[in-house]
matplotlib code that plots the C-alpha trace (Angstrom):
import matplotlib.pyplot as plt

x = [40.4, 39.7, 42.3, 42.5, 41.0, 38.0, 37.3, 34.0, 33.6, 32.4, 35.3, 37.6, 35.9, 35.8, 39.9, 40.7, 38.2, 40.6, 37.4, 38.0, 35.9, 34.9, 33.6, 31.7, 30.6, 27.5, 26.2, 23.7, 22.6, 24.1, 22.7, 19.9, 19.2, 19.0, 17.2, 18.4, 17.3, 18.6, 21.9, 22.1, 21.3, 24.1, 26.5, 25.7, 25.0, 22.2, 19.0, 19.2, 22.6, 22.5, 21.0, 18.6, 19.1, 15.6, 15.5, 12.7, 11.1, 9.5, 6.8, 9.2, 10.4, 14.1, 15.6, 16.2, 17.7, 16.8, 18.6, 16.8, 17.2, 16.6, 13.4, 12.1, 9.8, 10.2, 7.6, 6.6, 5.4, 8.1, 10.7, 8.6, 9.1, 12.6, 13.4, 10.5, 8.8, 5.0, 5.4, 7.8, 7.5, 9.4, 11.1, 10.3, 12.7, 13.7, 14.9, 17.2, 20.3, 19.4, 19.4, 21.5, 24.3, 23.3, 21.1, 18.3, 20.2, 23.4, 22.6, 24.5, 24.6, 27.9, 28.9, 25.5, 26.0, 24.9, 24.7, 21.2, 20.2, 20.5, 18.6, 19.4, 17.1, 18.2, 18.6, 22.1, 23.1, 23.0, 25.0, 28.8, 28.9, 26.1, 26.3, 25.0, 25.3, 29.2, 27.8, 27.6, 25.4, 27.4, 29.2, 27.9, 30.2, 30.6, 31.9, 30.5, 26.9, 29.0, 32.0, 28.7, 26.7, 29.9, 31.3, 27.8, 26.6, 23.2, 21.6, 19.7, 15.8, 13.4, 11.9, 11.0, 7.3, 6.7]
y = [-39.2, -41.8, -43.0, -40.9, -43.1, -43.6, -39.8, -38.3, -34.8, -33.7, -34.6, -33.3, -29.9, -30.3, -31.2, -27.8, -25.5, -26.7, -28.1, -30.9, -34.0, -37.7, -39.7, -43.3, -45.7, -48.0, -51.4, -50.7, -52.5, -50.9, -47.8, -48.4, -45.4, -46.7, -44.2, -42.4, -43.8, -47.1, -45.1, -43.7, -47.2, -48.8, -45.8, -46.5, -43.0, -40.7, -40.3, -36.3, -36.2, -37.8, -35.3, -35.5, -33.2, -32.3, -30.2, -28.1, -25.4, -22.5, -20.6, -18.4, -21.6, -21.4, -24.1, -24.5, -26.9, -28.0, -29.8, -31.6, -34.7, -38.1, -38.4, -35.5, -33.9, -30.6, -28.3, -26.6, -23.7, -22.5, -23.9, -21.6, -18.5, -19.2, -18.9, -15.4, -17.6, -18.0, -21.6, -24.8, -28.3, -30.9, -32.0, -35.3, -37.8, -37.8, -34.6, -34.4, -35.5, -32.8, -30.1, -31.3, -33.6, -36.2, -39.2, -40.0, -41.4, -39.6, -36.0, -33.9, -30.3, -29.2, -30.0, -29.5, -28.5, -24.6, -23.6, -23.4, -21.2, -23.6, -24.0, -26.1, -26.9, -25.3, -28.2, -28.8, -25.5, -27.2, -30.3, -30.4, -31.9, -33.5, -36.2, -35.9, -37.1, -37.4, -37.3, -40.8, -43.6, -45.2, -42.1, -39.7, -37.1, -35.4, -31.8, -29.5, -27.3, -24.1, -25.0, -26.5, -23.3, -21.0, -23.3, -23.4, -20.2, -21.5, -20.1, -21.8, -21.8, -23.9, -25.6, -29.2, -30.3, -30.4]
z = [-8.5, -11.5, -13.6, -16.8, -19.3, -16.7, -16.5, -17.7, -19.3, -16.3, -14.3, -16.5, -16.3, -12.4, -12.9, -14.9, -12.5, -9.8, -7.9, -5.3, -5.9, -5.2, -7.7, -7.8, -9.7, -9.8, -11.8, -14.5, -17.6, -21.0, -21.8, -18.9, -16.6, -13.0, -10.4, -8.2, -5.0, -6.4, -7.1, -3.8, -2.1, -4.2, -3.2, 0.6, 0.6, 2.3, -0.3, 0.8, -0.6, -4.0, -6.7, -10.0, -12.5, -14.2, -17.7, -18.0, -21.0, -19.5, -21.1, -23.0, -24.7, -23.0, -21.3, -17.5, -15.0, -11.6, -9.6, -6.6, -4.0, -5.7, -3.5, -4.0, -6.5, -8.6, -7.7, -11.1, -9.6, -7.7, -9.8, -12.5, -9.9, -9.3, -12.9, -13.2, -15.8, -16.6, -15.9, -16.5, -18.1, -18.4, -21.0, -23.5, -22.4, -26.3, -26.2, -23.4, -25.7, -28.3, -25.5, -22.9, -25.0, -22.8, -21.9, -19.9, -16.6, -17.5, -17.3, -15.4, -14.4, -15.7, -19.6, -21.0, -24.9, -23.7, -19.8, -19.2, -16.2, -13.6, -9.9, -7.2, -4.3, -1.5, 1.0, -0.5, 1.3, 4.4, 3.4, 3.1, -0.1, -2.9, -4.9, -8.5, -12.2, -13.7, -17.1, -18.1, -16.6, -13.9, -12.6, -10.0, -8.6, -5.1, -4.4, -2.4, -3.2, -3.0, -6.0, -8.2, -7.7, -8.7, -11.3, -13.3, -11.9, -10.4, -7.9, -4.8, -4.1, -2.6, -5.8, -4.4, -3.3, 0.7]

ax = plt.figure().add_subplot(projection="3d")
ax.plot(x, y, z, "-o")
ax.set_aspect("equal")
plt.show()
């Protein structure tokens, strides 16, 4: 666990959910967003085990959230059927702090300003635990698929290009 001064939002709300976790933390350059294939190299961790969380607007103008493999690519499509919408989009880079409350390189799937209605790609079922985003650039976070999916309520779907 980090020392209490070096806790994020994120692992604060992982602490009062009672959720076990690992957390890490990488080199980067100020405000800089490093990607994730970098961040996994620099962890020393597998790239199928280090997550991206994408932000979306679907064509009924709500929000929604993705959450797929570093080296991997969100399949609009089916991440549009996962959510029953029309279709997805992503999301300008300068809006993600207005939605999410965070920044580009720091956005995580748990302490967004709202819960949006969250997806995660469902080859983190078959891993023991993923690594993704601890809210702040320079933090990623490990628990298992299971405690994300209950704690944020997301479900799992297979929303990643083949």
């Amino acid at each position: 666990m980090a020392k209490k001064n070096d806790k994020t939002n994120v692992m604060r709300i992982l602490d009062q959910a009672n959720i076990p976790y690992r957390h890490y933390t990488y080199s980067h350059k100020g405000n800089e967003a490093v990607d994730g294939v970098s961040v996994a190299e620099q962890l020393g961790q597998p790239l199928e085990q280090v997550f991206k969380t994408l932000v979306t607007r679907g064509h009924s103008k709500d929000y929604f959230v993705f959450v797929i493999p570093v080296v991997a690519e969100l399949d609009l499509k089916a991440a549009a059927r996962s959510v029953e919408e029309k279709s997805v989009e992503m999301i300008h880079v300068a809006e993600i702090n207005k939605i999410t409350g965070y920044i580009r390189g720091g956005c995580s799937p748990i302490g967004m300003k709202k819960q949006y209605r969250t997806v995660i790609d469902s080859t983190a079922q078959s891993l023991d635990t993923m690594i993704y985003s601890g809210g702040k650039i320079g933090y990623q976070v490990e628990t298992s698929p299971t405690d994300l999916s209950r704690l944020i309520g997301a479900s799992f779907a297979d929303i990643t290009k083949k």
